[in-house]
Each structure stands twice: as C-alpha cells, then as structure tokens.
N, C-alpha and C positions, 0 to 999 in steps of 0.2 A: 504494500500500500504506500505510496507517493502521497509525505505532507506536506505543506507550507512549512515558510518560517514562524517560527514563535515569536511572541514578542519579546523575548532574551535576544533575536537572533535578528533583527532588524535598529535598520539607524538610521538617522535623519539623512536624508539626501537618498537612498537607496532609490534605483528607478529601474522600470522595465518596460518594456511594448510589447506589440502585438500589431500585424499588420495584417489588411485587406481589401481586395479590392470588391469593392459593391458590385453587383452584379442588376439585373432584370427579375432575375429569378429571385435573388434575395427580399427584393421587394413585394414581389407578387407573393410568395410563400409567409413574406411578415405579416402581408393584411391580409390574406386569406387565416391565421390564427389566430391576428390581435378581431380582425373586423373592422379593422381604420381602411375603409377604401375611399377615403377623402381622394378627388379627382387631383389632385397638386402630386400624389403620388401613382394613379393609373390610369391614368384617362390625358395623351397626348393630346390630344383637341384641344381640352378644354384648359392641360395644363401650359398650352402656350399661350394664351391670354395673361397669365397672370406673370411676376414680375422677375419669374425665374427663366420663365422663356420655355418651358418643358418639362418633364416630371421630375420629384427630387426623390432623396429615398429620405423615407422616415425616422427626424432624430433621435426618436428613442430607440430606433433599427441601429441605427450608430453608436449611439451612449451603451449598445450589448457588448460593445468590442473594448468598455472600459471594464466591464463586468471577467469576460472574457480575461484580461489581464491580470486583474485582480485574483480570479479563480487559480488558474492555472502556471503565474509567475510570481505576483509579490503581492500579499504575501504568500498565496501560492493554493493549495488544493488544502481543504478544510478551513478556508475562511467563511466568512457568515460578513457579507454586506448588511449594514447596519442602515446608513442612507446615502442617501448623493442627493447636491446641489448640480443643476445644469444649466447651462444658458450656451443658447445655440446661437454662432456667430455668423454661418456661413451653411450655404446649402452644401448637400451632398447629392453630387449626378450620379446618375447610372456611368461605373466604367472608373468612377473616381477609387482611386486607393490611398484607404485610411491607416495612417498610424495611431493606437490609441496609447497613451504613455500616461502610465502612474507614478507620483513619486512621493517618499515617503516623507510628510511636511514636520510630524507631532507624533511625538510616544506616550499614550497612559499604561505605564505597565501594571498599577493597581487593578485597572479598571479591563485592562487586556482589549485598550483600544487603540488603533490606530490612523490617524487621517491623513489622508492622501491628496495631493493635488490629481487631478485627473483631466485628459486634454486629449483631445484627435485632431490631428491634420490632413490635411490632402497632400497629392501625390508634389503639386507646388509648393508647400511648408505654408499653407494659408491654413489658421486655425480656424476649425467649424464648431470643436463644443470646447471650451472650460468649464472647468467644474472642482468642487472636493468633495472627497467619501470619507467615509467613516467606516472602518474596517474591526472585526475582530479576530484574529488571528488562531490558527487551530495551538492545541494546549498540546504539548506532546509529554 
C-alpha cells in the first residue's frame, strides 16, 4: 500500500504537479456525470456568441487536477481534502494542457493540517485557477 507524506515528513515550500491536456471527451464525460450541460461548455453554436469565442471546459473539471495532485503527490495517497478556495482567472479550451501545482504554504502539526497554495496553468504559463486547500495528511 503506497502512502502520502505525514505531516512529520512535509515543509514549507515542498511543491509538486501534475499535468494534462483537456481533451473533448473530458468535457462531454464531466457533464454527462456532474449534469452541468451549460451550452459555454457543449453547445459550439451557441458557445460562440459568448465572450470566449467557443466552448471552455468546466472549472471545476480543472480545479480535479488540483485534487489529482494532492491525492496522489503531496501530500500524497491517504490525504483527506478538507477545502479549497478557487477563483478562476482564465478559460480553459479544449486541447489546452494544464499544469496543476500545489505547494506547501503552512504546517499545523497539532491539528495534522496542512495548507497549500494551489494553481493551474496552461500550456503558455497563463494562470487559469488560484486557489489554497486545506489538506490532512495520512497518519502513518
């Protein structure tokens, strides 16, 4: 069994990513589970009227790749996301690839929490989401 860091075993500054490219399919597969078929993400018609020009994929489809990072790098498998702040700064196109990068801001070792700055960019280093989590790290 593969666990995370503990929070003995984590420090300020520690960072990791995760990278992806968004896809068509990613999109069509998120709102066909979440049920978000807002037309801005499937409907080219209608979403070239509006001010992105063409469909985006959905931020909370993107803010999974902070998750993503979280789970399975830092602090790693047996964390438990506690929350995230997000604010979306930029669209994400079909075709774009995201880097999502977390880094370790703040240690409560009492409390066996962790906060993270949290952030994705595109494939041109334009950031689309900032944000910070709140992480609790697995107890080993």
């Amino acid at each position: 069994m593969i666990i995370g860091k503990s929070i003995n075993e984590l420090k300020v500054g520690d960072k990791a990513s995760f990278e992806k490219t968004i896809s068509e399919s990613d999109v069509y597969l998120f709102a066909g589970i979440t049920g978000d078929l807002n037309p801005a993400h499937v409907n080219q018609k209608q979403s070239e009227q509006t001010m992105f020009k063409g469909r985006i994929a959905h931020g909370i489809l993107v803010s999974g790749l902070l998750s993503a990072c979280m789970a399975m790098q830092l602090p790693g498998p047996g964390t438990i996301y506690v929350d995230q702040y997000l604010k979306f700064t930029a669209p994400v196109h079909f075709g774009d690839t995201i880097t999502a990068e977390v880094e370790v801001t703040e240690i409560n070792v009492e409390k066996n929490r962790v906060k993270l700055s949290t952030r994705c960019f595109n494939q041109h280093g334009k950031m689309v989401i900032d944000g910070e989590a709140t992480g609790m790290p697995p107890k080993k």
